[in-house]
N, C-alpha and C positions, 0 to 999 in steps of 0.2 A: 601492436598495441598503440604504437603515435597512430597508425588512420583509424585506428577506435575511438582515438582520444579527440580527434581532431574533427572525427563525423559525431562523438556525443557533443560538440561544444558548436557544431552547425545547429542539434538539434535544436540544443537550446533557446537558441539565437531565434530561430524559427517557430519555438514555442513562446520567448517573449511577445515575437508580433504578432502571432494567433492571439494571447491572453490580452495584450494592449486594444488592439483591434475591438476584439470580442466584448473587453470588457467597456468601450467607447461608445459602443454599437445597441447596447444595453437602453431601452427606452427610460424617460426622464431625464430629470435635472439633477447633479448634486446637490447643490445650493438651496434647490426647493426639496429634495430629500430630507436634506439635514433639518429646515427650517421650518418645513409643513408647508401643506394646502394652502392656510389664508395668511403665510407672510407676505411681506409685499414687497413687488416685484424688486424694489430700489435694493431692499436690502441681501433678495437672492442674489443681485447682480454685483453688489458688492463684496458677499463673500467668497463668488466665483470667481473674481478676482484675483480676491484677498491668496486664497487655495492657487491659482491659477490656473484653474479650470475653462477657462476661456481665451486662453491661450490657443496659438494653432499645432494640432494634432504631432506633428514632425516635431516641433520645439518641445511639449510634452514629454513623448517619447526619448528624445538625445537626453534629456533632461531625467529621467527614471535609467536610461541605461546607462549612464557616469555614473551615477550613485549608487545603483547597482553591482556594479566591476569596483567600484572602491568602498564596497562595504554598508554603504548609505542607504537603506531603504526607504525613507523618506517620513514623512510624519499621517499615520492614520484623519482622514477627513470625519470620521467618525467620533472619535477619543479625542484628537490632538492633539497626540504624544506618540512618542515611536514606534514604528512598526516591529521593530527589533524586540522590546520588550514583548508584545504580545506574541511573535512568531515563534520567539524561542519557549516561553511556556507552553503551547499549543501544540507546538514539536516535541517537549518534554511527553506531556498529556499522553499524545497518540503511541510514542515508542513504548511508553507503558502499555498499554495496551496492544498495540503489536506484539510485543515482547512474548506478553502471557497467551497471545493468538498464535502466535509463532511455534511457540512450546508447546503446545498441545497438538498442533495439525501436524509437523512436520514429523516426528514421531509416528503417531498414528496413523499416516497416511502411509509412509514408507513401508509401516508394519503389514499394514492392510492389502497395499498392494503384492508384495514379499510371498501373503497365505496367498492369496490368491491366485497367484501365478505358480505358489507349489502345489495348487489345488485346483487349478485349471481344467474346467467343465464338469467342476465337481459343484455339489450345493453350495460351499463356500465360498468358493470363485463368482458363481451365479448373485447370493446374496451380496456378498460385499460391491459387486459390480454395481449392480441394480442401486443399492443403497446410497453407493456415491454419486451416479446420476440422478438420482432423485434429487439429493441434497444442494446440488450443484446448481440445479434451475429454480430452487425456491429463492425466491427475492430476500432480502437481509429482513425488510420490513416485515414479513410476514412469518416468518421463525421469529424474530425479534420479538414481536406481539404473541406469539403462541409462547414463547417461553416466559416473558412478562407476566402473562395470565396463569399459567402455570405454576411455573420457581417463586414468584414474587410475589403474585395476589393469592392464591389459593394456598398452595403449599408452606408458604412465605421463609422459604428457604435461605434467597439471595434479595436483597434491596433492589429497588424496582430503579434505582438514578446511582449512575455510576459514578457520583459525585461524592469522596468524603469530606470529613471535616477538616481542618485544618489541624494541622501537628499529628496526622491519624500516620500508622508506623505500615510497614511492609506489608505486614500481616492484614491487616483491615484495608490498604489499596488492593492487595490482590484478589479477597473476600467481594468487593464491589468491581472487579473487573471482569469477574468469572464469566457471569452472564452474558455481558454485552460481549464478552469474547466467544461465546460458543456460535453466533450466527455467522461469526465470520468463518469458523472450522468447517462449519457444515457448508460451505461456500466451496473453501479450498481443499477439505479433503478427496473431493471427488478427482481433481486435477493431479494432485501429488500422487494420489495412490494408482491413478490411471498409467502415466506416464511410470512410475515404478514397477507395476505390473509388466508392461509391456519393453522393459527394459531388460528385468526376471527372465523374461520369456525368451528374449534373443540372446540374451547370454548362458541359461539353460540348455539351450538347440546348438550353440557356437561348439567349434572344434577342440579348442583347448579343455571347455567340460568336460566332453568324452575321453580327451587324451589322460586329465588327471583321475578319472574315475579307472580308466581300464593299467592306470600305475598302482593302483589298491588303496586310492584314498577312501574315508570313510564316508560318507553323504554329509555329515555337519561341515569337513573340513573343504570339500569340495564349494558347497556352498560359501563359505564365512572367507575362503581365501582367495579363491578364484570368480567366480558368479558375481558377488556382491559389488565389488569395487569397480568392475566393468558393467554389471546394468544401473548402478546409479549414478553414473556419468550422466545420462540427459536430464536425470533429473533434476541435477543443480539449477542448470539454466530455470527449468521451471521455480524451482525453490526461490529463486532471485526475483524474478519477476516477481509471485505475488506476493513477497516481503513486502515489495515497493505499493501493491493494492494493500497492502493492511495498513501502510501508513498514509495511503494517498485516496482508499474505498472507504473511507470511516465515516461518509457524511451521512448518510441513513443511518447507521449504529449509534453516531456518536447523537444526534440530535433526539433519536429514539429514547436514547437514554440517559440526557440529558448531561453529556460530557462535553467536557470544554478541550475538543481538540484542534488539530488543525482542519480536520471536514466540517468541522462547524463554524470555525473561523470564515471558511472560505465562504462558505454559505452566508452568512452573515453579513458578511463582508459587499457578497454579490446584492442583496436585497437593499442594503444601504447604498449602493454602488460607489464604495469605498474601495476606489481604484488602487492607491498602493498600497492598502492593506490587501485587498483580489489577486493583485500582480505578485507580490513577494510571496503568499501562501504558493502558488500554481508552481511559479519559478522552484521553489525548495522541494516541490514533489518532483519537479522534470530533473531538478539534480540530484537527487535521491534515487531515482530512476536510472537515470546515467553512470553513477557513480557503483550502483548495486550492479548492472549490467557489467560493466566494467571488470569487480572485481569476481563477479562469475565465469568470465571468461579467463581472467590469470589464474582462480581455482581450478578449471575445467582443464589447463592446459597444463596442471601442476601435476595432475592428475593422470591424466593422458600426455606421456612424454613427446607423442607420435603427431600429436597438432603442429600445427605450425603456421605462425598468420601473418601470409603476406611473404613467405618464404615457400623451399621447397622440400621434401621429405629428404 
């Protein structure tokens, strides 16, 4: 677990200077961003300054990663007030929405894959397979617009903007998050239930099935005690990872639907080229990432006593 710890904390190091880089590399100006087309020259160069955007690249950088490591994220070039304010509402935003995306695929995927693997080369098996590959290469924006038009204009089931009002209670966030959560399900059900499937399958065919069946267990118990707990081992890992896409793939959804999360922050962010507001969005998903990773693997080995990382059996 330390060279886990200590290769997610390279990564990130590594994804500071990709995002810094990336985002430097970005054509235009701050200063004539912020100020338009016909400010004048004197005054763009003044506020590039003033920002210290004109600074050299290296000093920039040192300068965003001390304040970074001490908590400081700096002050948005866009707003001019902290980034920390906006990141943490943004981050609120999306985990909402994760949350209720979460809850809905993880389940249903697990279930999905589960019949299908007890129903393997059956029409069921075939359906749900086919189903979930399908869903899995349609782009977010294009389920997004088909349910839009659907749920929201036609039928007018759910609100077309994932935005409520303000003081609005549990019950009416969840109401407007339904929708924008369903493109993300049909994204990741195909992954969770595939991976479950094929987990069903080799612990179905594994030795120990046979040994508890041919003891006179009954087919539920055989399943529910033995089967289950060993094919959904690899799933975790999977489950981890696209946690981290539903808090970190939200930029088509959330601008779709006109939520203020962190995929829209980021976005945002980038077209203003509001570098430490860009830098601390990307950073909070690479740790989010890290940190999900992370404790998938102390689940994974919680689970499976027989792991061992970096030792030997």
């Amino acid at each position: 677990m330390l060279k886990r710890s200590l290769l997610a904390l390279l990564t990130l190091w590594l994804l500071s200077v990709l995002i810094f880089a990336g985002g430097h590399l970005l054509p235009g100006n701050v200063g004539r961003a912020m100020l338009g087309p016909f400010a004048d020259q004197a005054a763009v160069d003044v506020l590039n300054h003033e920002m210290g955007t004109d600074r050299p690249l290296l000093v920039q950088y040192g300068d965003w990663m001390a304040g970074f490591v001490t908590g400081d994220l700096g002050m948005s070039y866009a707003y001019r007030s902290p980034v920390a304010d906006f990141l943490g509402t943004a981050l609120l935003n999306s985990a909402k929405l994760a949350i209720v995306a979460f809850a809905l695929v993880v389940p249903l995927g697990i279930f999905g894959g589960v019949v299908a693997a007890l129903y393997r080369g059956r029409p069921a098996d075939r359906i749900l397979s086919v189903f979930g590959l399908s869903a899995t290469v349609v782009p977010e924006f294009v389920s997004g617009i088909l349910l839009i038009l659907i749920f929201g204009v036609w039928l007018r089931w759910f609100p077309i903007s994932a935005t409520w009002d303000d003081g609005a209670g549990p019950l009416t966030q969840l109401y407007h998050l339904i929708l924008p959560a369903i493109p993300l399900v049909l994204i990741l059900f195909g992954y969770i239930a595939r991976m479950a499937r094929a987990g069903m399958i080799e612990a179905l065919d594994a030795d120990y099935t046979r040994t508890a069946v041919l003891k006179g267990l009954s087919y539920p118990q055989v399943i529910w005690r033995h089967v289950l707990r060993n094919a959904l081992l690899p799933t975790i890992s999977v489950i981890a990872t696209q946690t981290v896409y539903l808090i970190g793939g939200l930029v088509v959804v959330e601008i779709l639907f006109h939520y203020q999360g962190i995929g829209s922050l980021i976005y945002t962010a980038a077209k203003k080229k509001d570098f430490p507001m860009l830098q601390a969005g990307v950073m909070a998903i690479g740790a989010l990432f890290a940190l999900t990773t992370l404790l998938a693997d102390l689940l994974y080995a919680r689970l499976n006593p027989r792991i061992r990382f970096g030792g030997r059996e």
